[in-house]
Chimera marker file (.cmm) of the C-alpha trace (Angstrom):
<marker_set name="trace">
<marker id="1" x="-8.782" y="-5.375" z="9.628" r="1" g="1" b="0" radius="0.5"/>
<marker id="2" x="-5.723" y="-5.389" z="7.050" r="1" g="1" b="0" radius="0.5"/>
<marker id="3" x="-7.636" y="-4.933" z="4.569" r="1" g="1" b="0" radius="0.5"/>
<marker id="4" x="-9.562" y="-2.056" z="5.902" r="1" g="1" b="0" radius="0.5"/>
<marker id="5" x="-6.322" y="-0.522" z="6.580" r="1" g="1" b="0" radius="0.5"/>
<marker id="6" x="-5.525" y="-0.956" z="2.978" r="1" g="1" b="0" radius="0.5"/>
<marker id="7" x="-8.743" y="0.583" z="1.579" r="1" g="1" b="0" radius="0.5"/>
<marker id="8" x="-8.065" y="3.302" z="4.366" r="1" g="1" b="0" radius="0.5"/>
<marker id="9" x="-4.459" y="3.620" z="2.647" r="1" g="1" b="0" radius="0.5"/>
<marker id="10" x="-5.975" y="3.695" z="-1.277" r="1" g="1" b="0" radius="0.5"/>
<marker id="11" x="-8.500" y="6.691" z="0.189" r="1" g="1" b="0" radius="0.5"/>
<marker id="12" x="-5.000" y="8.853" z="1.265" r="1" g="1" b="0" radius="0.5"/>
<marker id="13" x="-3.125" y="8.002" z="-1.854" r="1" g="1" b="0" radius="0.5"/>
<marker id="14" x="-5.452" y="9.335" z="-4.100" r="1" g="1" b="0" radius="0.5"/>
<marker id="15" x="-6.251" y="12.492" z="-2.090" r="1" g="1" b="0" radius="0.5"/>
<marker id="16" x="-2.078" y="13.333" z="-2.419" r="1" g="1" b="0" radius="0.5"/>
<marker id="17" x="-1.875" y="12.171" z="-5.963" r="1" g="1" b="0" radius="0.5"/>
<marker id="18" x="-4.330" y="14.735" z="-6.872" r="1" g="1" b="0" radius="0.5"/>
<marker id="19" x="-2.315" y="17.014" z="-5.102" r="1" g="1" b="0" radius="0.5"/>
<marker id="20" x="0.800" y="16.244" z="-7.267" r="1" g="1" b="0" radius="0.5"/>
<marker id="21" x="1.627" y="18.878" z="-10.893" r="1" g="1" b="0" radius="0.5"/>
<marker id="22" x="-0.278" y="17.728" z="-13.708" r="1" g="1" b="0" radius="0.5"/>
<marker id="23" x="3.682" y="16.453" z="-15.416" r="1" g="1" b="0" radius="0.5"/>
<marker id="24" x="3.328" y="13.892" z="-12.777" r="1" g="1" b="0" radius="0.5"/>
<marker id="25" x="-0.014" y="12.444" z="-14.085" r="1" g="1" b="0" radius="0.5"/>
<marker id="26" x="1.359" y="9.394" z="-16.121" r="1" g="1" b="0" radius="0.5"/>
<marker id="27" x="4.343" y="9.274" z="-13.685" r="1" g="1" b="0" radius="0.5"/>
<marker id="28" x="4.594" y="9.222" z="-9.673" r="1" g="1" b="0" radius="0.5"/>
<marker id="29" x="0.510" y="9.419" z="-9.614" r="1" g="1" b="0" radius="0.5"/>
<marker id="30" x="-0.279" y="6.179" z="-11.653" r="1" g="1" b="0" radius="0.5"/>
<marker id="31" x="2.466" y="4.351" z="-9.740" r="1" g="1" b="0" radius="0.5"/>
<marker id="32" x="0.950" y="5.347" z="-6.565" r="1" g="1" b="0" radius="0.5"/>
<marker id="33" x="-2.061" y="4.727" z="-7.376" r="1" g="1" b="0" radius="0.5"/>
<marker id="34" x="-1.777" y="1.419" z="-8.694" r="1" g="1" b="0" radius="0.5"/>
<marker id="35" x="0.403" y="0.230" z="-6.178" r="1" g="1" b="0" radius="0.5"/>
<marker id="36" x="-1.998" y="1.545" z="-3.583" r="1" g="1" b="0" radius="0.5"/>
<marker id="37" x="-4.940" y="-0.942" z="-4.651" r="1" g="1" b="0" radius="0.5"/>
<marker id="38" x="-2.908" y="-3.661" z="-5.362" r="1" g="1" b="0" radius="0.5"/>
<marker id="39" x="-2.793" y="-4.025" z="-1.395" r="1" g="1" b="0" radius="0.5"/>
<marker id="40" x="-6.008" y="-4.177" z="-0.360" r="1" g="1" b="0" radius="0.5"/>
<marker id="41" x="-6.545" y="-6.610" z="-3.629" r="1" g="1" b="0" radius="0.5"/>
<marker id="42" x="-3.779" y="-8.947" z="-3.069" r="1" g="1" b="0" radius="0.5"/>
<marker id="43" x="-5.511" y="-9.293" z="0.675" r="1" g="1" b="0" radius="0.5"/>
<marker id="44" x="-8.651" y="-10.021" z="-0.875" r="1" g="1" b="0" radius="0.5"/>
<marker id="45" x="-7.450" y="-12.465" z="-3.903" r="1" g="1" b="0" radius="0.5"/>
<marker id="46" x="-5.320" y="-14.317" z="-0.886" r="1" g="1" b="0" radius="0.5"/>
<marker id="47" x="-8.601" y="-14.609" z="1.140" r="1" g="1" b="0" radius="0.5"/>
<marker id="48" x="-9.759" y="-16.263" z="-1.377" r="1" g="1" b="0" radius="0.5"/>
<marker id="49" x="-7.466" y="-19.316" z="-1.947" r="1" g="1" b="0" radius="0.5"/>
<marker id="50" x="-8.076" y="-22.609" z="-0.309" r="1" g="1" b="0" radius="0.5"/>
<marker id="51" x="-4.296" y="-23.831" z="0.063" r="1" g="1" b="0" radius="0.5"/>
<marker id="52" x="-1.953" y="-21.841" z="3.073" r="1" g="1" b="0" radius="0.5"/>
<marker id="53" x="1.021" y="-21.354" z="0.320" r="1" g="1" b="0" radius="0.5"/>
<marker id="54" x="-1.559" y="-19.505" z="-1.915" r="1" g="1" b="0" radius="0.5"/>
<marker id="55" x="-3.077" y="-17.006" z="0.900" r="1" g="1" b="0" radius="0.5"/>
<marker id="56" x="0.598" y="-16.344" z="1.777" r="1" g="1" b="0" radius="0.5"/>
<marker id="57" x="1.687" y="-15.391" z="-1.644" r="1" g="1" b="0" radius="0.5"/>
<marker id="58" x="-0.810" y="-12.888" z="-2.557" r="1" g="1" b="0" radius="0.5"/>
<marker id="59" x="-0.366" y="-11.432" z="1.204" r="1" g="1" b="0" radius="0.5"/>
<marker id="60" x="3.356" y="-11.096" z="0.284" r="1" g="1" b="0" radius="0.5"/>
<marker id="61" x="2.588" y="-9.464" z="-3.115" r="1" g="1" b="0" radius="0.5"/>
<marker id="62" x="0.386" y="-7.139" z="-0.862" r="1" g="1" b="0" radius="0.5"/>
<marker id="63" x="3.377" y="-6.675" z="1.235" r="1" g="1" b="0" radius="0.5"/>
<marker id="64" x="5.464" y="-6.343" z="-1.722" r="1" g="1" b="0" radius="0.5"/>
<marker id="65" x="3.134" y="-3.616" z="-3.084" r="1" g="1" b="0" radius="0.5"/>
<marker id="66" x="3.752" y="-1.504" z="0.136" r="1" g="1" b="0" radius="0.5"/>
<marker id="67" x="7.406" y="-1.192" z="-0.130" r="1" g="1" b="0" radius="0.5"/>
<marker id="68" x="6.853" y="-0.245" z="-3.719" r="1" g="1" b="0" radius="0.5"/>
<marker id="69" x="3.880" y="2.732" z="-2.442" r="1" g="1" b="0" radius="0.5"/>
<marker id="70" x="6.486" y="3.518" z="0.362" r="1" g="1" b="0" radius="0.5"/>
<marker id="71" x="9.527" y="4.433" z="-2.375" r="1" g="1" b="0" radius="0.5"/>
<marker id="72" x="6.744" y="6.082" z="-4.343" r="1" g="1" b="0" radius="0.5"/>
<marker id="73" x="5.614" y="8.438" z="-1.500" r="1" g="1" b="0" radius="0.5"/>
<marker id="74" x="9.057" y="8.653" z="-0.251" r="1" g="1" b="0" radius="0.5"/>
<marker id="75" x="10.224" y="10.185" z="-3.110" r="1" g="1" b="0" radius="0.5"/>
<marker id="76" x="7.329" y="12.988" z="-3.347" r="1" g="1" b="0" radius="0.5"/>
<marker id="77" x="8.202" y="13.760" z="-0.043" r="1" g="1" b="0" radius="0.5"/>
<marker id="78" x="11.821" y="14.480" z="-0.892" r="1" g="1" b="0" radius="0.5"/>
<marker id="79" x="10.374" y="16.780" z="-3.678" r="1" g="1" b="0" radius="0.5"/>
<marker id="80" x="7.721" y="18.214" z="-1.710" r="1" g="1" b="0" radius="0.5"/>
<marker id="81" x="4.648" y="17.645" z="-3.296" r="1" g="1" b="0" radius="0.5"/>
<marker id="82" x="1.405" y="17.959" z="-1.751" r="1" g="1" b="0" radius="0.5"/>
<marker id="83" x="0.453" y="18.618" z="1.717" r="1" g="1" b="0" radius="0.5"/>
<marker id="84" x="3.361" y="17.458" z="4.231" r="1" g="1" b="0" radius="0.5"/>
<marker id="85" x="0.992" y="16.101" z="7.424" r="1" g="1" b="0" radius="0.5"/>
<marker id="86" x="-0.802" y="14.175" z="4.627" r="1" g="1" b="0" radius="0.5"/>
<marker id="87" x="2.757" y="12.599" z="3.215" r="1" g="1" b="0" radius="0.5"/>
<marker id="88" x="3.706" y="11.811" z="7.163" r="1" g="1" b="0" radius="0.5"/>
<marker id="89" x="0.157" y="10.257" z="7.927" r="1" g="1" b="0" radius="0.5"/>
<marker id="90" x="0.813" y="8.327" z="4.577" r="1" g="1" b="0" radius="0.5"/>
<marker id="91" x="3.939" y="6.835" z="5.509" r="1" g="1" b="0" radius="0.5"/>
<marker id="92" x="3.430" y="5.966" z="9.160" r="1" g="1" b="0" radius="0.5"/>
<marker id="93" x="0.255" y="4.073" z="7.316" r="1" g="1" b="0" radius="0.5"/>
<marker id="94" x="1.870" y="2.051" z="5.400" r="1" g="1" b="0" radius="0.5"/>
<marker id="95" x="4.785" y="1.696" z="8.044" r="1" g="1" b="0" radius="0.5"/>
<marker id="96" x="1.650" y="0.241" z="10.050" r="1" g="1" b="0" radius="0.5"/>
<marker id="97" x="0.394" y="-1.840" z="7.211" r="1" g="1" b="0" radius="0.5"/>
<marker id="98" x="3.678" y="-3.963" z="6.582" r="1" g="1" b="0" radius="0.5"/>
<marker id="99" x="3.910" y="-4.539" z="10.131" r="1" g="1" b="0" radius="0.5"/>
<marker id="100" x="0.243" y="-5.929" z="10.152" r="1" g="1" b="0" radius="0.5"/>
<marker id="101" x="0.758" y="-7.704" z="7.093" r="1" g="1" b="0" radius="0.5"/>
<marker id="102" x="4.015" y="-9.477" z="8.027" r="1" g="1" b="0" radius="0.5"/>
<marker id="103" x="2.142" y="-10.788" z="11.305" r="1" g="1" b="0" radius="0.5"/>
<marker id="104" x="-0.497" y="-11.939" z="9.579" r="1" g="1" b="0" radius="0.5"/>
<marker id="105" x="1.493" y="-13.766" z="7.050" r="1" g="1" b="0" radius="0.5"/>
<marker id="106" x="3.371" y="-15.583" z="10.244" r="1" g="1" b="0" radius="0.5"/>
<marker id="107" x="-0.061" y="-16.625" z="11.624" r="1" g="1" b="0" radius="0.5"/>
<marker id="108" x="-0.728" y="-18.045" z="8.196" r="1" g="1" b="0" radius="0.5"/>
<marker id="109" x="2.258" y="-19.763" z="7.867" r="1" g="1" b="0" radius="0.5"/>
<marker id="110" x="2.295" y="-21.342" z="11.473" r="1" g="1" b="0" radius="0.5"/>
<marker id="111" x="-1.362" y="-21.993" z="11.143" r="1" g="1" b="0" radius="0.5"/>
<link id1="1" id2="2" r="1" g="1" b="0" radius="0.2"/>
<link id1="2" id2="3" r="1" g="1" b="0" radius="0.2"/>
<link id1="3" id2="4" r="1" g="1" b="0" radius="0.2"/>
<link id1="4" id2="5" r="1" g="1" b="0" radius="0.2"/>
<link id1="5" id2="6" r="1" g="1" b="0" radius="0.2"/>
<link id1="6" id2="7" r="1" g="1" b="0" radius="0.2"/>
<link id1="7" id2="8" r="1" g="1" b="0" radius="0.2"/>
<link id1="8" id2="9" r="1" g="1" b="0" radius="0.2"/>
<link id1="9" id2="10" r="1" g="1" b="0" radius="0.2"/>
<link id1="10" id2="11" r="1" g="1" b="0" radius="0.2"/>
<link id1="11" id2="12" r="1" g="1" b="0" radius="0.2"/>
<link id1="12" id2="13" r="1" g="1" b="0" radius="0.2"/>
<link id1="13" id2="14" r="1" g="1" b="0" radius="0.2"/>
<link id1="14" id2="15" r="1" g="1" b="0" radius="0.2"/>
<link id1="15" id2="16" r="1" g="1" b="0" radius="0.2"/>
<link id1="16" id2="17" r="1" g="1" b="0" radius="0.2"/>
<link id1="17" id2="18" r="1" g="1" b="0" radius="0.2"/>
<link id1="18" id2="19" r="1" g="1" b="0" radius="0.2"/>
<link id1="19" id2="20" r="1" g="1" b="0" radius="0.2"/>
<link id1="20" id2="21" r="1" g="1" b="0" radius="0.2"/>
<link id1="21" id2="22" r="1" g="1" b="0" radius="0.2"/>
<link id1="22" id2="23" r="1" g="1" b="0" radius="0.2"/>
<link id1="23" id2="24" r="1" g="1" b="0" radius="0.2"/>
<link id1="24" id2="25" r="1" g="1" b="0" radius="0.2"/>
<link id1="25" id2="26" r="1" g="1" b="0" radius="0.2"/>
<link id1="26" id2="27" r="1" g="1" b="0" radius="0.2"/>
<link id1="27" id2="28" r="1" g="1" b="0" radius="0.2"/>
<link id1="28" id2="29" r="1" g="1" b="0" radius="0.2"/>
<link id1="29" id2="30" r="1" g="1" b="0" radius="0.2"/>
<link id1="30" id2="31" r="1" g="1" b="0" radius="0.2"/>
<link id1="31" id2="32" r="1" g="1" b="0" radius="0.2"/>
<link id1="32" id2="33" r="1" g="1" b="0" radius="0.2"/>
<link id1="33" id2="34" r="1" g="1" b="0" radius="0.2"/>
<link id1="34" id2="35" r="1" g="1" b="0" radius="0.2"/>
<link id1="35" id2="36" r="1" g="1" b="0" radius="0.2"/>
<link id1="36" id2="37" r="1" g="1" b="0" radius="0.2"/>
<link id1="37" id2="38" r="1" g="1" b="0" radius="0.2"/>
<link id1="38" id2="39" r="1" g="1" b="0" radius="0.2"/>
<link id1="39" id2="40" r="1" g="1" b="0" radius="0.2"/>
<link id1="40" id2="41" r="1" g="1" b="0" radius="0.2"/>
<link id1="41" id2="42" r="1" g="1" b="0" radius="0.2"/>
<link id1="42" id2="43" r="1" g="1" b="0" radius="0.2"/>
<link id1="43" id2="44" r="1" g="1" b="0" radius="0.2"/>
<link id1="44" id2="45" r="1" g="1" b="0" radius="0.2"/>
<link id1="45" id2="46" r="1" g="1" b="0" radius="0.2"/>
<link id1="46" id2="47" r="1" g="1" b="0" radius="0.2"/>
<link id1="47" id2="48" r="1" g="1" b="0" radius="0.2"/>
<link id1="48" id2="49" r="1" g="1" b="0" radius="0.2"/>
<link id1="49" id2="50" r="1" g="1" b="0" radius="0.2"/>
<link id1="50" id2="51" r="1" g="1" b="0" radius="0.2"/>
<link id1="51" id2="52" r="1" g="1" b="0" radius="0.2"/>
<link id1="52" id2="53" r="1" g="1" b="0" radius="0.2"/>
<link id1="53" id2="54" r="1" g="1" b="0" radius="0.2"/>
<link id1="54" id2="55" r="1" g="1" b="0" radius="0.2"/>
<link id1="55" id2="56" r="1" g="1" b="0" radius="0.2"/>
<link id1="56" id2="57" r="1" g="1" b="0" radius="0.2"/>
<link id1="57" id2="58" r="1" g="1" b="0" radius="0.2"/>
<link id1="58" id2="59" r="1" g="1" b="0" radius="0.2"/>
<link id1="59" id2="60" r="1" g="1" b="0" radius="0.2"/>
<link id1="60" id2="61" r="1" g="1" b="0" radius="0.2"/>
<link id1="61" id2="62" r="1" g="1" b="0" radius="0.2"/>
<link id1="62" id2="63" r="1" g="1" b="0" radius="0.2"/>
<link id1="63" id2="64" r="1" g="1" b="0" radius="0.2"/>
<link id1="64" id2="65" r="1" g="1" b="0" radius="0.2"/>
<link id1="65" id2="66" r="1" g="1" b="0" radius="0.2"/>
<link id1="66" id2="67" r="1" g="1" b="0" radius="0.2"/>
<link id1="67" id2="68" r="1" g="1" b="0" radius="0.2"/>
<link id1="68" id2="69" r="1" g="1" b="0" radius="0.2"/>
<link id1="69" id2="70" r="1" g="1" b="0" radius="0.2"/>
<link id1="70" id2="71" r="1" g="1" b="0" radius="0.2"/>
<link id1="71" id2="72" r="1" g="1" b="0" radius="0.2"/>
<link id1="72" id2="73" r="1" g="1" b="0" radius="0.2"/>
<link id1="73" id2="74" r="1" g="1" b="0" radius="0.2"/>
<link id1="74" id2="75" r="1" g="1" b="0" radius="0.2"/>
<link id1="75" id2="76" r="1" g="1" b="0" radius="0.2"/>
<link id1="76" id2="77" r="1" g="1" b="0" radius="0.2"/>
<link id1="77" id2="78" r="1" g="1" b="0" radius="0.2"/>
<link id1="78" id2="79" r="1" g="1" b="0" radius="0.2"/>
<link id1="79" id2="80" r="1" g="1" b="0" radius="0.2"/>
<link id1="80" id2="81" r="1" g="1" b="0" radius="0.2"/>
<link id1="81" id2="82" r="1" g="1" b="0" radius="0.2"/>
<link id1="82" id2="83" r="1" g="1" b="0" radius="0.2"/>
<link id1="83" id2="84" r="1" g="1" b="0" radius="0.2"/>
<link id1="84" id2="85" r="1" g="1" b="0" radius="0.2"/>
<link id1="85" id2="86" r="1" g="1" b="0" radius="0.2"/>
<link id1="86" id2="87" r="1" g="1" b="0" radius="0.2"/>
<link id1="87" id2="88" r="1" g="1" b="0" radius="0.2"/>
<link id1="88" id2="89" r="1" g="1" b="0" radius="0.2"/>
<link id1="89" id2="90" r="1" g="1" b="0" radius="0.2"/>
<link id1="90" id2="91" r="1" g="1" b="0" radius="0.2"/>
<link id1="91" id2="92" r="1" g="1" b="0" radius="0.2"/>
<link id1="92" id2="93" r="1" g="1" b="0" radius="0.2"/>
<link id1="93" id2="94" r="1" g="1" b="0" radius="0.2"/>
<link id1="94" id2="95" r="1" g="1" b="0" radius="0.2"/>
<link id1="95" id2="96" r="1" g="1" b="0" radius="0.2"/>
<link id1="96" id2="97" r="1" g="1" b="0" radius="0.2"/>
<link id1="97" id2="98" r="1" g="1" b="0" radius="0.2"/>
<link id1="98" id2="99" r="1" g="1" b="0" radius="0.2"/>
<link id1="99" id2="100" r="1" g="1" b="0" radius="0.2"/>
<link id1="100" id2="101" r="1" g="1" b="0" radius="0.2"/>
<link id1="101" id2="102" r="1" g="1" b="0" radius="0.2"/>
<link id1="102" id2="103" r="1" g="1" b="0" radius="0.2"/>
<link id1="103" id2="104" r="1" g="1" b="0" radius="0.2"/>
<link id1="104" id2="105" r="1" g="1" b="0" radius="0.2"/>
<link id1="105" id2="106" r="1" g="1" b="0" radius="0.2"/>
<link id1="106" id2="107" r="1" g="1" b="0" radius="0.2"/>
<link id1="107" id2="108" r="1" g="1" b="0" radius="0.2"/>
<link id1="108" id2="109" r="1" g="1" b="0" radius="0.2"/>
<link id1="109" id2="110" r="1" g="1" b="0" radius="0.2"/>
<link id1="110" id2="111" r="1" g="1" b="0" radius="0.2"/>
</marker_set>
């Protein structure tokens, strides 16, 4: 489920970062972008490992990636770029996603 939110989350980045100007193509969009598959990655690599304090750390680099995307889109918001219900779906998304994340990193833990 998390990380079908994340892939969900990669799909919405990409539509607004090819919404942002052209000067913004080695700037705001590659950050975005990059930070945006990181998530769903960091949920997958942490899937993969066998010990509890592994799992947790690549689900708190995921986490850690979604503050990053949530600066990132913050700050096109605040300049306006792309389409504005997209932007809001975006960051109620990843509001969503570090909720879900930080639960399932509890379960882990107290598993």
């Amino acid at each position: 489920m998390i990380w079908q939110k994340g892939m969900d989350l990669v799909v919405m980045i990409y539509k607004l970062s090819n919404q942002l100007p052209e000067t913004e193509k080695y700037g705001l969009r590659n950050q975005m972008t990059r930070a945006a598959i990181s998530v769903p990655s960091n949920i997958a690599e942490g899937s993969s490992r066998k010990s509890k304090k592994d799992h947790v750390k690549f689900l708190e680099y995921s986490l850690g990636s979604t503050y990053e995307l949530e600066t990132q889109v913050t700050a096109v918001d605040m300049l306006n770029y792309g389409d504005e219900a997209l932007r809001k779906e975006i960051l109620k998304g990843i509001d969503e996603d570090q909720k879900m994340i930080q639960s399932f990193i509890n379960k882990v833990e107290g598993s």
